[in-house]
N, C-alpha and C positions, 0 to 999 in steps of 0.2 A: 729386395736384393739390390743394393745400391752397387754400380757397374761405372770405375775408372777407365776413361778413355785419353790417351797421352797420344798426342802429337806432335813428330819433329820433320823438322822442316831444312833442306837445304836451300836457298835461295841460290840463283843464277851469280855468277861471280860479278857481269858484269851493271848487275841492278844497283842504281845507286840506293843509298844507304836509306832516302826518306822515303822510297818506295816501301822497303823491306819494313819498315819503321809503321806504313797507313797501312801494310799488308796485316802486319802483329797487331796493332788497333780492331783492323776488322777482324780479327779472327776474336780477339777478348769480345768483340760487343756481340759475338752469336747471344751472350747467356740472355741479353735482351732482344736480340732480334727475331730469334727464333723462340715462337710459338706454338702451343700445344692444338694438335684441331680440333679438339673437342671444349677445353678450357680458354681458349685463346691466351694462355700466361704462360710466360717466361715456365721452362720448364729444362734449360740445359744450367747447369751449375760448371759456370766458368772461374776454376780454383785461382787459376793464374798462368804466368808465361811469363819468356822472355828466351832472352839471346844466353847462348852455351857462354861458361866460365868454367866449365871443370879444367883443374890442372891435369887430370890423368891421361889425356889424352888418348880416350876412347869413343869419341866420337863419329868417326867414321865420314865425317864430313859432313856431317848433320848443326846445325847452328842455331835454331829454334827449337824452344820446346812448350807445347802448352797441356792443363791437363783440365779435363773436365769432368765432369762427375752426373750420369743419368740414375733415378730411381729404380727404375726396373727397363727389361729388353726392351718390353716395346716401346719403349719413348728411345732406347737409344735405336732403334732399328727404323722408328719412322724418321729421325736424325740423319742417319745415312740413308737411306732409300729417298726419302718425301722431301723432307725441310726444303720449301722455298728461300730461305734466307741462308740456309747451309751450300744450297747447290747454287746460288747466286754466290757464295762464297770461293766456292769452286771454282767458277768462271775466271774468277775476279783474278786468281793468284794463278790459272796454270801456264801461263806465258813465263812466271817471275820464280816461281817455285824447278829446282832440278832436281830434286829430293824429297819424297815424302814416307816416312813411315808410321806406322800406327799400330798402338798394341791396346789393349781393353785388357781388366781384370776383375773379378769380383775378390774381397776380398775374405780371406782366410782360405778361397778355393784353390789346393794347389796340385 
């Protein structure tokens, strides 16, 4: 049961721009940093990211968006609960981040 995980991000207004820029780098290099504890391998599938362009202008004030891709619950549940390099990630951005939302889906479940 493969399990989409989208994250957007509003950054602090007055973060300069190559913060926001090593902020979106580290959050791409989870799909390498964070490992499995029983496999020790790369086990988050990081589809991609980047900065809003939609013209509709429904964003919400939201400026980031990344989306990643776990196999099944428990690897995305030890992701947010466990991941040393997820929660190290945490740290990293909640000074620079004013904005976080998060929605997960499985697909065709609706």
């Amino acid at each position: 049961m493969t399990i989409y995980h989208i994250v957007l991000f509003k950054f602090k207004d007055l973060v300069p721009a190559d913060e926001d820029k090593d902020a979106c780098n580290r959050m791409l290099a989870l799909s390498t940093k964070c490992l499995h504890p029983t496999t020790k391998k790369a086990y988050v599938k990081i589809l991609g990211g980047g900065k809003d362009n939609s013209p509709e202008g429904l964003q919400n004030g939201l400026t980031h968006a990344f989306i990643a891709q776990f196999e099944n619950e428990e690897d995305r549940k030890y992701y947010i609960e466990e991941d040393p390099a997820h929660k190290e990630f945490i740290v990293s951005v909640k000074d620079i981040v004013d904005k976080v939302q998060v929605i997960d889906f499985t697909p065709g479940i609706f």
